[in-house]
C-alpha positions in Angstrom: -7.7 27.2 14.8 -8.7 25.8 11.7 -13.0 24.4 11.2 -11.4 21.4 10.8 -9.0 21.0 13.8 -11.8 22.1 15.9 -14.1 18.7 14.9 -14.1 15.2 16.1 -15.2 13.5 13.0 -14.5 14.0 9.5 -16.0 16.8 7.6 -19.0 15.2 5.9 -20.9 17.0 2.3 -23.2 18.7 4.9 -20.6 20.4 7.3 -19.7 21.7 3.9 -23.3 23.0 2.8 -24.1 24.8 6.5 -20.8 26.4 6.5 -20.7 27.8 2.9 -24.3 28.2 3.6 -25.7 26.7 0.4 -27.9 23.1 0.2 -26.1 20.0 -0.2 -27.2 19.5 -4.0 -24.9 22.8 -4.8 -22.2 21.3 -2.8 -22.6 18.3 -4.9 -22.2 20.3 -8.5 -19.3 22.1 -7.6 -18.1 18.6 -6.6 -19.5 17.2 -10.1 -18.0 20.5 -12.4 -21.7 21.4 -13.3 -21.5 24.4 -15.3 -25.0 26.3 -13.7 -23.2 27.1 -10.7 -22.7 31.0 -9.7 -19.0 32.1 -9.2 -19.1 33.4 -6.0 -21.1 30.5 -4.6 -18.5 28.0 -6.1 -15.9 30.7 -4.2 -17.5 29.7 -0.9 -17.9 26.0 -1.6 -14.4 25.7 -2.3 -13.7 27.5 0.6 -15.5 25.3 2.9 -14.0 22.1 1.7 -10.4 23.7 1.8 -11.4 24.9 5.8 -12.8 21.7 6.9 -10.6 19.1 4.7 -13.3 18.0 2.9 -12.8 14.6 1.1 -15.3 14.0 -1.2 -16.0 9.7 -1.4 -14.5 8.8 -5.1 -16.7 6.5 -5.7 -20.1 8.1 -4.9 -19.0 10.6 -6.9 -17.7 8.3 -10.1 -22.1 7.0 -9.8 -22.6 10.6 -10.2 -20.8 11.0 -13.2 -21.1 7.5 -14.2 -17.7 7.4 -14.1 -15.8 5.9 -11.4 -12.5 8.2 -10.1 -10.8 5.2 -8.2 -8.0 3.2 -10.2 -7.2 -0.5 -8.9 -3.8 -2.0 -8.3 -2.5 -5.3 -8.1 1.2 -5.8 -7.3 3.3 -8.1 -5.8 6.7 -7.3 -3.1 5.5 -4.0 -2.4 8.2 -4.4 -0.1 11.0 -4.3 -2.4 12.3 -1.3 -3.5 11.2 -0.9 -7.1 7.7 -2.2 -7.0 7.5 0.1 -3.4 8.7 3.1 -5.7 6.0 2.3 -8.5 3.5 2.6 -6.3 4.5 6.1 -5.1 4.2 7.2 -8.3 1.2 6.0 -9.0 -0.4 7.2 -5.9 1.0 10.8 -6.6 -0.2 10.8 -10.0 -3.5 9.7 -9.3 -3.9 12.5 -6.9 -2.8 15.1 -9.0 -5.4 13.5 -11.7 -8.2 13.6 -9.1 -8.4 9.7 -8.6 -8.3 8.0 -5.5 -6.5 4.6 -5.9 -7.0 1.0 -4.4 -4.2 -1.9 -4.3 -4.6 -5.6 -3.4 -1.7 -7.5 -2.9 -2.3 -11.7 -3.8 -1.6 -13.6 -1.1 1.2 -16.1 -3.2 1.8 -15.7 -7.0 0.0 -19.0 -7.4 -2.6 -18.9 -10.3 -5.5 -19.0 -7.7 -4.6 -16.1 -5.1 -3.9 -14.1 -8.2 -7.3 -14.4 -10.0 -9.1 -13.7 -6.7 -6.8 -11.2 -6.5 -8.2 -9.6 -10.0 -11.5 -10.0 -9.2 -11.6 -8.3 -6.1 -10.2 -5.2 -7.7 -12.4 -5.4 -10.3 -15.5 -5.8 -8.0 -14.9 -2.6 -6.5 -15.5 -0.3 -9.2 -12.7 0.9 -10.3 -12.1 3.3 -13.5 -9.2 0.6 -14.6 -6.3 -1.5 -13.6 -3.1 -1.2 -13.4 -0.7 -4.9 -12.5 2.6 -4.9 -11.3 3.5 -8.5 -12.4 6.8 -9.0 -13.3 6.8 -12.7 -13.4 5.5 -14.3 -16.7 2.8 -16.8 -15.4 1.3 -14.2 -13.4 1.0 -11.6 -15.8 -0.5 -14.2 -18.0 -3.2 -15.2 -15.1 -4.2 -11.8 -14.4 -4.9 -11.0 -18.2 -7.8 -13.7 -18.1 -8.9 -13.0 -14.4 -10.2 -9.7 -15.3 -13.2 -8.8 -16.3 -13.7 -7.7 -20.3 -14.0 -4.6 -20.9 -12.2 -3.0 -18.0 -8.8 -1.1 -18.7 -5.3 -2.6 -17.9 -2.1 -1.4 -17.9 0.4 -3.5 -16.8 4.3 -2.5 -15.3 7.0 -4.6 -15.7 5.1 -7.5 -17.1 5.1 -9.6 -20.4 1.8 -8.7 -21.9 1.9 -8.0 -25.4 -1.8 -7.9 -25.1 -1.9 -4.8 -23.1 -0.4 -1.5 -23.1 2.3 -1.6 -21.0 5.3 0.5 -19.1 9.0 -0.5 -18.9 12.1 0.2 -17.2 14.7 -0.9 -20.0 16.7 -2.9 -17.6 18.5 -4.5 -20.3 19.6 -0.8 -20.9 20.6 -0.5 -17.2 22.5 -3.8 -17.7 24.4 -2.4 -20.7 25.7 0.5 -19.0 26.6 -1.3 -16.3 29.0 -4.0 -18.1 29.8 -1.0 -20.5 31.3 1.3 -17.4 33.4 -1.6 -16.3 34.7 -2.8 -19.7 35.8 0.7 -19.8 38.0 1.0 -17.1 39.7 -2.3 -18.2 38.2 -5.0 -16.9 38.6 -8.2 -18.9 35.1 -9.2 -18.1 32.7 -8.8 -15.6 30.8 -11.4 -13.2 27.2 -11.2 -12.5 25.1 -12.1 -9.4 21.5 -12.7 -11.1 18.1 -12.1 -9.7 14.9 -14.6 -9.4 14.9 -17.1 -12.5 11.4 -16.4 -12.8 11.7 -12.2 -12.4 11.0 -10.8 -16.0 13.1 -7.8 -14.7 16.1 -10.1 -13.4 16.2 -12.1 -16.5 15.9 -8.7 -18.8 19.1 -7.8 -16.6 21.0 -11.1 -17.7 20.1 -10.6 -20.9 22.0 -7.4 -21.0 24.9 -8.2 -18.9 25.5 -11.1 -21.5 24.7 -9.8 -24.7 26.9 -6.5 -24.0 29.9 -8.7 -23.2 29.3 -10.3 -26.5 28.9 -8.0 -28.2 32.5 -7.0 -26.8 34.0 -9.6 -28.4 34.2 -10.9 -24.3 33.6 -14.2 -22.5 30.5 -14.6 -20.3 31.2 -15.5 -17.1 28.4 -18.4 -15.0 25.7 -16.5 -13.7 25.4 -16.8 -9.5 22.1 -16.7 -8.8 20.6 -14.5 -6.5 17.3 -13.8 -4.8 17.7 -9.5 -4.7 18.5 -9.9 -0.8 21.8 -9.1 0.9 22.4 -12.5 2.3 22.5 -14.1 -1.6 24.5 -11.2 -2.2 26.9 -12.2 0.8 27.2 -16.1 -0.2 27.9 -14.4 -4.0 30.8 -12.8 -2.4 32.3 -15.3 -0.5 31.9 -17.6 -3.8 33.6 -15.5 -5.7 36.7 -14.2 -3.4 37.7 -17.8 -4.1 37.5 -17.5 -7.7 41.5 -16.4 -9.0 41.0 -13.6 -11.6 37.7 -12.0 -11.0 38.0 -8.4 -11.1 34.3 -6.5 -11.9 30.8 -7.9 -9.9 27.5 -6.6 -11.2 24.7 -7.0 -9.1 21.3 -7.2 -10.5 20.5 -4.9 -7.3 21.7 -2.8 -5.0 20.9 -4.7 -1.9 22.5 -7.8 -3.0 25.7 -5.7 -3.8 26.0 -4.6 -0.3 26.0 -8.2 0.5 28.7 -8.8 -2.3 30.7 -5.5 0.1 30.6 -7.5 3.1 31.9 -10.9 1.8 34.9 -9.2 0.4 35.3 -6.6 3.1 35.4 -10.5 5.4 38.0 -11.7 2.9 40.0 -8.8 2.9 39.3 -7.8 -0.6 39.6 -3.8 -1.7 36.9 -2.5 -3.3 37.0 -0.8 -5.4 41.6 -1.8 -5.3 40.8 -5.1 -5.8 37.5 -5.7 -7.4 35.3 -3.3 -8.3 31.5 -3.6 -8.0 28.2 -2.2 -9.3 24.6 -2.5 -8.4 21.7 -1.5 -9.6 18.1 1.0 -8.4 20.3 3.3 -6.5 18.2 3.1 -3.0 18.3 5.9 -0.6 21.5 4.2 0.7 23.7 3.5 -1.5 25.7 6.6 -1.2 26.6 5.6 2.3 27.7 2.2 1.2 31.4 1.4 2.2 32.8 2.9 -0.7 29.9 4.6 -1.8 28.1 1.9 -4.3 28.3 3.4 -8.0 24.7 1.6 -9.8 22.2 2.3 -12.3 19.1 4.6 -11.2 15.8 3.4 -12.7 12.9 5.8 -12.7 10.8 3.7 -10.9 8.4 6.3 -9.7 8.0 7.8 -13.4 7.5 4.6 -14.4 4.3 4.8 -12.2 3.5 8.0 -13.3 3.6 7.0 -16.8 1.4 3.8 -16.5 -1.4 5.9 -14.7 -1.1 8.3 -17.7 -1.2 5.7 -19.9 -4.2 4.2 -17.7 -6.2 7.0 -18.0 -5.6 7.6 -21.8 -8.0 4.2 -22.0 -10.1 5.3 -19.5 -11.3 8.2 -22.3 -11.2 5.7 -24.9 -7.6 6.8 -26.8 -5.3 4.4 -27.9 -2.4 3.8 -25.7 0.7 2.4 -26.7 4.0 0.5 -24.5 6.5 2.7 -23.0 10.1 2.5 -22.0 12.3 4.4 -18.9 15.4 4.0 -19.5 17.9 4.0 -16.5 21.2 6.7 -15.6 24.1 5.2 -14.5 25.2 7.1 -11.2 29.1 7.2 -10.8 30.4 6.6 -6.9 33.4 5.0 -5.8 32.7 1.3 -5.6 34.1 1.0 -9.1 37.7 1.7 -10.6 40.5 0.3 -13.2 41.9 -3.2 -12.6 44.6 -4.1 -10.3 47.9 -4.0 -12.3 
């Protein structure tokens, strides 16, 4: 058995000490990298904290250093599926950097809960920030929220002030329209998300300027709210509507509400109308037909931003990125009915 199965507690920097049998201020420089440290007793300290599952306290060690290893976050619907998927990217990457990270969800995206939001982050000595804001007026409140001086990186927000990371979802919209207009579809419908979603509205900006741009007319916009049941009412909308052929769904969860409404209606997919969503979650292979949908990188898109985070952190310069999305082929979409 393990030294650390066998304890009740966690390991603290003196279980580490006694059992690589060196004093707590050599435990402390292997910790900190200090270069008058012997090999062989580094050996044994690093033994020690691999036996007992040593975690060293970030920030204690950040006072050290004067440099804080803890990176905050701020993000709203850590529920939904690409905000959920940023932040397991940014919690792998920060791990394989050495950083321990911290994230505070406001409680509304009203302009007080996030500014309180920003300061508590920033009050807890973190290395940087990184905000998840993709809404306009809440980017813009969390840019003057935060203390000067501390580094930001912001995901999916409209912050020219800031260095910032992107999925090109008006990329993702174009391949989507572009796939359909390709099997023949006259045009193609589109259920919307949020009005106030930077990343919905980047998606409707696509949709339309690709049909456009194909010499095509732009359907209304339904709008959605990126959960099934708007997806559903979408559906049953539009199985009244003579001529519709092609559905994109500005994501995959409102698509499989779109599935149901015409499965109810007795409309083929993809026979009868074909229909494409957007994120490709864990389920959408399972869909009935399987759902075909544009994959954004949501997790490199984490991975990037605490890159880019970090980059600041050592004082470099650190300029906007883009992901841009794969469309992923199933059998939800196919030519138009004859």
């Amino acid at each position: 058995m393990s030294d650390a199965r066998q304890r009740t507690r966690p390991a603290v920097i003196g279980d580490v000490a006694q059992l690589a049998g060196v004093s707590n201020q050599t435990v402390s420089r292997v910790l900190n990298e200090h270069p008058n440290v012997r090999p062989d007793t580094r050996d044994r300290v690093l033994d020690a904290i691999r036996r007992l599952n040593y975690r060293p306290n970030l920030m204690a060690r950040g006072l050290v250093r004067q440099r804080s290893h803890l990176i905050g976050v701020v993000s709203f619907d850590t529920v939904l599926f690409g905000p959920a998927s940023t932040l397991v990217g940014i919690g792998r990457a920060t791990r394989d950097h050495g950083y321990g990270v911290t994230i505070v969800t406001p409680e509304s995206a009203d302009r007080s809960s996030i500014a309180d939001a920003m300061s508590t982050i920033a009050g807890q000595a973190v290395a940087g920030v990184i905000m998840v804001f993709p809404s306009r007026a809440a980017s813009a409140t969390a840019l003057v929220s935060l203390p000067e001086g501390v580094p930001l990186v912001s995901v999916e927000a409209d912050a020219d002030l800031v260095a910032s990371v992107h999925i090109d979802q008006a990329a993702g919209a174009r391949m989507a329209v572009e796939h359909l207009l390709y099997l023949g579809h006259e045009t193609v419908w589109h259920v919307s998300g949020p009005g106030d979603r930077l990343d919905a509205q980047a998606r409707v900006d696509g949709w339309r300027r690709t049909l456009e741009s194909a010499g095509r007319v732009a359907p209304p916009v339904i709008p959605g709210d990126w959960g099934p049941e708007s997806g559903y009412q979408a559906g049953l909308e539009l199985a009244e509507r003579p001529g519709v052929s092609a559905v994109f769904a500005a994501n995959d969860h409102m698509a499989l509400g779109l599935l149901r409404a015409f499965h109810e209606r007795g409309i083929r997919v993809p026979e009868d109308i074909s229909v494409i969503g957007f994120d490709d979650i864990p389920e959408a292979g399972y869909f009935i037909p399987p759902l075909t949908t544009v994959r954004p990188d949501h997790e490199e898109v984490g991975r990037r931003a605490v890159a880019t985070l970090l980059s600041l952190v050592d004082g470099q310069r650190a300029d906007s990125e883009w992901v841009v999305p794969t469309l992923i082929r199933r059998n939800s979409t196919a030519a138009p009915p004859s």
